[in-house]
N, C-alpha and C positions, 0 to 999 in steps of 0.2 A: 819333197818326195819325188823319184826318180822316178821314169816309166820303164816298165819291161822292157828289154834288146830286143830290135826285131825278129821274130824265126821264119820259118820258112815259105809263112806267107803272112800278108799282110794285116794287121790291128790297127794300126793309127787309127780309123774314125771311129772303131769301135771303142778304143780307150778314151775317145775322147767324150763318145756321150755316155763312156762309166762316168770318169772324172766330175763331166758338167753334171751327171746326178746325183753323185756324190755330195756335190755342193749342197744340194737340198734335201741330203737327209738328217736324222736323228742321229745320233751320238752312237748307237750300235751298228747302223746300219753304215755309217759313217768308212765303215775299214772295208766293205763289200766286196773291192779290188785293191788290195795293197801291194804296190811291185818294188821293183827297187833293181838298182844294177850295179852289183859289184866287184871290182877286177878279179879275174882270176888269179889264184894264190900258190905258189909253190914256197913260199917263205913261210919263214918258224912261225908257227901258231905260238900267237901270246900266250903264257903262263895266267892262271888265274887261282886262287885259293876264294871258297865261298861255301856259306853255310846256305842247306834247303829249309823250307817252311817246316820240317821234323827237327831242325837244330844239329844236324848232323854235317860234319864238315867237309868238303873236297877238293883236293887240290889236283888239279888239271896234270901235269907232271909225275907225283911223286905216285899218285895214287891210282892213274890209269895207263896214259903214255909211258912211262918206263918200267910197267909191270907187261906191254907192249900188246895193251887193249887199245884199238880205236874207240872213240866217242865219238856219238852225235850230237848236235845243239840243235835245238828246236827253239829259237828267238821268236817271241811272239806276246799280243798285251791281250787284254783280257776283256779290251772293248772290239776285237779285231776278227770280224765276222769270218773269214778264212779259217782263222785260226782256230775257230773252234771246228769250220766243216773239218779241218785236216786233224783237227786231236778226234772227232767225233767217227771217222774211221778207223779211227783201232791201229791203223800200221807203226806205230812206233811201239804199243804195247804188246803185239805181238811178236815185233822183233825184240823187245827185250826180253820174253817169256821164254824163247829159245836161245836168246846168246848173251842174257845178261849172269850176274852171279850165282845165281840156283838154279844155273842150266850147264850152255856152253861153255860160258864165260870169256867167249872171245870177243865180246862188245858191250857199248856201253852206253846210255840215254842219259840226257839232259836235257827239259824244258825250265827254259830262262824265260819268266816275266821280265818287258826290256822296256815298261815305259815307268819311270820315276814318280809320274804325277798318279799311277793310280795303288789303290789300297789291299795291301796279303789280302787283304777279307774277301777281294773278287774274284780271289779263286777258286773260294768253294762258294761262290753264289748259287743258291736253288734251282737257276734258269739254266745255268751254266756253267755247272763245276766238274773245273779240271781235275779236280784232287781225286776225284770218286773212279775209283776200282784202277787207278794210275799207281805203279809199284812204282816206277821208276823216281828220281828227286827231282823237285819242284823247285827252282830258285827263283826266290822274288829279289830283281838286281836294284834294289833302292837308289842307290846312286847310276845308272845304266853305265858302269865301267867295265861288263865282259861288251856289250854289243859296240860301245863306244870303240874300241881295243880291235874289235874285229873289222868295223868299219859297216855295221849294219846301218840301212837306211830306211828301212823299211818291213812290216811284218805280213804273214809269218818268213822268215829269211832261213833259209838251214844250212847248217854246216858240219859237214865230217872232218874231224882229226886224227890222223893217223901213228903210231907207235915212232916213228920217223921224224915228226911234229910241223911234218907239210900239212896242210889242209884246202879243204874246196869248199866253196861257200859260193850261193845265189845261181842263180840263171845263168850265168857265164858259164859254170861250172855242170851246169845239166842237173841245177837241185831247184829249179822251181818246183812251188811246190805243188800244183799241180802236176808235173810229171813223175811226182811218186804217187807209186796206184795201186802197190800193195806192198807188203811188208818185204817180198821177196826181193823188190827195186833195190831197198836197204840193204839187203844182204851182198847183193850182186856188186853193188856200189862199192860196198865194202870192201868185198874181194880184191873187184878189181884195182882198186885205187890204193888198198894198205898190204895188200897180200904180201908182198916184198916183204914189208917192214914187221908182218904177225908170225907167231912160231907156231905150228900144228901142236896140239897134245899128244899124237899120235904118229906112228910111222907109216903104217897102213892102213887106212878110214874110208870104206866107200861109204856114203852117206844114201839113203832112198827118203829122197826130199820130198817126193808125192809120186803118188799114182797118177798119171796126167790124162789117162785116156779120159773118151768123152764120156757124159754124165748118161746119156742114155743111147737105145739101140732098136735093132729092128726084129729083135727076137731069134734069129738063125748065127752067123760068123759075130765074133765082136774081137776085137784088135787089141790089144792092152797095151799101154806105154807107161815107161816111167820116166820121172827125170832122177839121176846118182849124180851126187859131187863131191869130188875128192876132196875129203876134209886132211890128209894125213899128210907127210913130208915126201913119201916116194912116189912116183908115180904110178898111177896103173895104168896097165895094159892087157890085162883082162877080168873077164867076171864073169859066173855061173849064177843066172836068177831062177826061180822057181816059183811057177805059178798055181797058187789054189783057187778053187771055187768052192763055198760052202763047207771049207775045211780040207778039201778032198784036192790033190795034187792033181793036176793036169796035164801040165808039161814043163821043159828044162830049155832055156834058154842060153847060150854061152854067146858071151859080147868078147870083142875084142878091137882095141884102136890104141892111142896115147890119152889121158888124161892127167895133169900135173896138175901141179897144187893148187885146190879151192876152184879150180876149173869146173861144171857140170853137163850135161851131155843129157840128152831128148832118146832112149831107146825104145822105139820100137819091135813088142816083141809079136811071135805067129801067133794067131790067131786061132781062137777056142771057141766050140761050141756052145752058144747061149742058151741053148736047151729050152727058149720060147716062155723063157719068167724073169725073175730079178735076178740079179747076178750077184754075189759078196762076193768081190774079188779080193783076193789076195796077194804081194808080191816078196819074196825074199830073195837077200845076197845071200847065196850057198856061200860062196868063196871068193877073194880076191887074187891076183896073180898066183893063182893054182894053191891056195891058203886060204885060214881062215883069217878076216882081220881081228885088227888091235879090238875094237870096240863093233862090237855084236848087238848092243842094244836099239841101234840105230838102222838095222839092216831090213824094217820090212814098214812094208805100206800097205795100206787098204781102200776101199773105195767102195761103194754099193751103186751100182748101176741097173738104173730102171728100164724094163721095158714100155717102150715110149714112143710112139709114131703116127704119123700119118700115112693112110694107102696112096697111090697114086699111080690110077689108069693111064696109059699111056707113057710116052716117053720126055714130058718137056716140064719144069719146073718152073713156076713166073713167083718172085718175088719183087713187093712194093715198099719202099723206103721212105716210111714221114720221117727226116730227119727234122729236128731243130735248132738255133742257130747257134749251140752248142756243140757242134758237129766234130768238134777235136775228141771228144769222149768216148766215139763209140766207133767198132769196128766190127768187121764179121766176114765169114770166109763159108764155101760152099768144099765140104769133104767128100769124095765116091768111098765104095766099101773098101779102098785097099788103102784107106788115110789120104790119099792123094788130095793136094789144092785143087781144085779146076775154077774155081772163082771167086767174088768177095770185093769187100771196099774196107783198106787199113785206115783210112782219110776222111774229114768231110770239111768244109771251108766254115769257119767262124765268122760269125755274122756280125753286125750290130744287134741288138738284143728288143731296138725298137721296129726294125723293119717286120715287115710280114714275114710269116713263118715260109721257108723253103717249097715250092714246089715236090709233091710224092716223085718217087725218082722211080722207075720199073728196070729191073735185072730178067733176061731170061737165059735158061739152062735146056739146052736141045739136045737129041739123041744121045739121052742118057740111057747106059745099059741097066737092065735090071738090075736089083741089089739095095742094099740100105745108105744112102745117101744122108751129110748130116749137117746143119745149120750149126756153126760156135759162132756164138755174137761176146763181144767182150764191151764191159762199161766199163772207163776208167776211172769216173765217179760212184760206180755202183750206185747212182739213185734212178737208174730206170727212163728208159725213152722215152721222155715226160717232155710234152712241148710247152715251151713258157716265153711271154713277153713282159716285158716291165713297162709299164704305161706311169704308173703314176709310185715311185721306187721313195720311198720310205713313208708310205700314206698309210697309215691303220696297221692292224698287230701283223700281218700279212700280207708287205707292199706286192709282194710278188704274184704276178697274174697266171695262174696255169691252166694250161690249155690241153689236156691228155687226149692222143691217137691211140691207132692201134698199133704203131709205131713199126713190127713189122708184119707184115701179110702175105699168105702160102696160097694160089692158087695153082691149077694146072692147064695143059694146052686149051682147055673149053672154058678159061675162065672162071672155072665151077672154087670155089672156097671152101679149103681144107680147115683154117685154122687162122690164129694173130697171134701175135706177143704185143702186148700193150706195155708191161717194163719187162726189165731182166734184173738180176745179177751183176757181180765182176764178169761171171763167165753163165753162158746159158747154152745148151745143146736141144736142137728140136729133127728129127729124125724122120726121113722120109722111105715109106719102099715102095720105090721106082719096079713098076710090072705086076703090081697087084691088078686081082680082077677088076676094080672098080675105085672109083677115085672117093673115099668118106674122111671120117673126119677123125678126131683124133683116137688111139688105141692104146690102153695103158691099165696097170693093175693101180688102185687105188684099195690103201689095205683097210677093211672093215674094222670094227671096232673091237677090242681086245676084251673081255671079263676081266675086273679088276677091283679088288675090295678099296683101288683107288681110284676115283672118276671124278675128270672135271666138270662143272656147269657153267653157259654160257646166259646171261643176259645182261640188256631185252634180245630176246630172240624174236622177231623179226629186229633187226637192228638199223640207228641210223646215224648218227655221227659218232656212238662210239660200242664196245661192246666188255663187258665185265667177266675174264674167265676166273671162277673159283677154282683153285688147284687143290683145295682139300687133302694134301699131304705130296704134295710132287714137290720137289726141292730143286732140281736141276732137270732142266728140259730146251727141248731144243720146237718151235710152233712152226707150223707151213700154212700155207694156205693155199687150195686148188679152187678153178672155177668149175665151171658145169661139164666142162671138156677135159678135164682133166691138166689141164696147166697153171703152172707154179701161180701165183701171185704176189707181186713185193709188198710185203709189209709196211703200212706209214710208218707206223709209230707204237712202240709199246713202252707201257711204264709196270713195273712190280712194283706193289705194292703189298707187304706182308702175303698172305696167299691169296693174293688175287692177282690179275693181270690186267691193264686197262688197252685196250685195241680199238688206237683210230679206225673208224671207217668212213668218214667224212666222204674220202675219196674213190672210195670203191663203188663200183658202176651197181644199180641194182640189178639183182639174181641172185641164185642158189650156190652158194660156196660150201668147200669141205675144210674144215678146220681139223688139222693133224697136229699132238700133240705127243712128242718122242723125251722119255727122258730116259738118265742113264741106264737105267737099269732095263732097258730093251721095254719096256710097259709103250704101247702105242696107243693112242685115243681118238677115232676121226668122228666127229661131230657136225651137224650139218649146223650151215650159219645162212641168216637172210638177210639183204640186205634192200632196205626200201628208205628214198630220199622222198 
């Protein structure tokens, strides 16, 4: 087994004491760091015909390549701890939900079981099945003649095939698989790398990919951005967006630049009135190059943005950094009210995983003008600024030793303490207004509880390692969880079960939480939860 190419700074020791612990663990724990390093590829992607664990057949060529779909391969075993963190983030399933057959249809997924010695049956294992809510085909490679063919060494390995039938494959190629960190990586990749060789459905396609602006505000201005990408064959060079709040039209926005094919673009559009509540914002393409385009169904995005902040006397901002020695995963940037950078860390050094956890790191921000200032921290694992050391790495159900901060901390020029982020998100926004009378703590609408001839119950209420919601007729719902301040909390762990829901709290610090419970049909439930260890 190959070790990862060096990047741009240094792992040798750290790989070394994965490796040596490697040595001593159990058969799961076994794959913790699988790398591999293999050449970069501009030659023909081998042909492969093979049937998935449904008995349904594919043939690499005749039935994606020259119908002039890219594929992905997702090469990975089924003992290979990676391999389930990166299936258990959803990013291949959500890029296939939009670009696979009963969407887009400009791409295309393939998870290849790639080790020989182990059994179809461990795919859909209880602890650890790939198969469950996976649309995409499953091939168990019995004899390993695709991975063999591509020259994989190691799992998870990923590789894109383009309509062309060049392909990129490993770490050489920028497909480690930690460097994909959401499904959008996928898309991008795509683009970039097959666009040539893909044909647009369309001639005219501006696409509105998301709403991007931040997630929350400071009750007065708020800025709305979108990201558009030309999905169609001409270019554009202009666009009419239109923005609503609450149904209700606001303002008109007109872009204009170059954007060519599958290319996408970050607009920034003027800034609306938040009227001091939540905001449903709205965004649609009026028009493209002074026209309507081809495909219309694609043309609007939405977003709900909370009002959300902290006051803050005075003019200076101190934030504190527990990083851990996972430090490549997490970033964060300091925004003033006209979107503008003025500071932030994209970086942080990867440690060995036995050394003592990082020294707190302090940032400050001085003669700041009044206005709404705004914290975006971004996890590229999405499991939260969780600090962890491995002491004794494959010993008991849970080698892994965690060690939780408050990972980040808002105070101001006195010192005085606004607020924490103990995890986040992919992405998290925390909102400051710079010039208030008095520096408190956090401010934010948290919605009361709805009337409903449907209501969940939670127990035990006081709760302690875990907690039972009865959903009594809710089918599709989306759970949150606040603390006593009003900020998000991440989720451990949840399992459905028929109508019920089981919610680790193992890890939740004891206090007063608000359990919010949103399903389709606009029905909201906030329930108070305790937790005592």
């Amino acid at each position: 087994m190959k070790n990862r190419p060096t990047l741009s700074f240094s792992i040798s020791s750290f790989m070394i004491n994965i490796l040596s612990a490697i040595m001593k663990a159990n058969l799961l724990s076994l794959i913790a760091v699988c790398v591999m390093s293999l050449q970069n590829s501009n030659a023909q992607a081998p042909n492969f015909t093979e049937t998935d664990i449904n008995g349904n057949t594919h043939d690499l060529y005749s039935d994606y390549l020259n119908n002039g779909v890219p594929v992905w391969m997702d090469f990975m075993a089924t003992w290979c701890g990676p391999c389930w963190g990166l299936h258990e983030k959803g990013y291949f399933k959500e890029f296939y939900a939009k670009h696979g057959p009963n969407a887009i249809g400009d791409g295309y997924v393939f998870m290849i079981e790639s080790d020989a010695n182990t059994s179809v049956s461990a795919l859909s294992d209880p602890n650890f099945d790939y198969t469950y809510g996976t649309l995409y085909p499953i091939i168990d490679d019995a004899d390993e003649s695709v991975p063999d063919d591509y020259g994989v060494s190691g799992y998870p390995t990923i590789c894109l095939v383009c309509p062309d039938n060049s392909y990129y494959i490993g770490s050489n190629d920028g497909l480690y698989y930690t460097d994909i960190v959401n499904s959008e990586f996928l898309e991008d990749y795509m683009y970039e790398k097959c666009g040539n060789s893909m044909v647009p459905q369309h001639t005219l396609n501006a696409q509105m990919m998301e709403v991007s602006s931040l997630n929350t505000y400071c009750g007065g201005g708020y800025v709305p951005s979108v990201k558009i990408r030309n999905m169609g064959s001409a270019t554009i060079t202009s666009m009419e967006l239109e923005v609503f709040v609450d149904g209700v039209s606001v303002s008109t926005f007109n872009w204009s630049g170059v954007l060519a094919k599958y290319e996408k673009e970050d607009i920034i559009l003027q800034q609306i009135n938040g009227g001091g509540a939540n905001i449903n914002l709205e965004v649609k393409i009026i028009n493209v190059n002074g026209v309507t385009d081809d495909l219309v169904s694609d043309n609007t995005g939405d977003k709900f943005i909370e009002l959300a902040y902290y006051s803050l006397a005075g003019d200076e901002l101190n934030v504190t950094v527990h990083i851990d020695q996972m430090g490549w995963q997490c970033e964060w940037e300091i925004l003033d009210p006209n979107y503008s950078y003025i500071g932030g860390q994209n970086w942080y050094e990867t440690g060995n995983l036995d050394d003592p956890l990082p020294a707190p790191i302090d940032y400050t921000f001085s003669n700041l003008s009044p206005g709404c200032y705004t914290f975006h921290g971004f996890d590229a694992t999405g499991n939260g600024l969780v600090d962890y050391s491995l002491t004794e790495w494959g010993v008991g159900a849970d080698p892994t030793i965690y060690y939780p901060t408050e990972g980040f901390v808002f105070r101001d020029g006195n010192s005085n303490l606004m607020g924490s982020i103990q995890t986040f998100d992919y992405y998290t926004d925390v909102s400051f207004l710079v010039g208030a009378p008095s520096t408190g703590g956090y401010i934010g609408l948290i919605e009361e509880e709805i009337a409903s001839d449907v209501s969940p119950s939670l127990y035990p209420n006081p709760a302690n390692e875990r907690c039972i919601i009865k959903l009594d007729g809710i089918v599709d719902y989306e759970i949150k969880l606040y603390n006593n301040q009003g900020q998000t909390v991440q989720l451990d762990k949840t399992i459905r079960s028929s109508d019920k829901i089981e919610l680790a709290t193992s890890k939740l610090e004891n206090g007063l939480y608000y359990l919010e419970i949103i399903s389709d049909d606009n029905y909201i439930s906030s329930s108070k939860l305790v937790i005592v260890h």
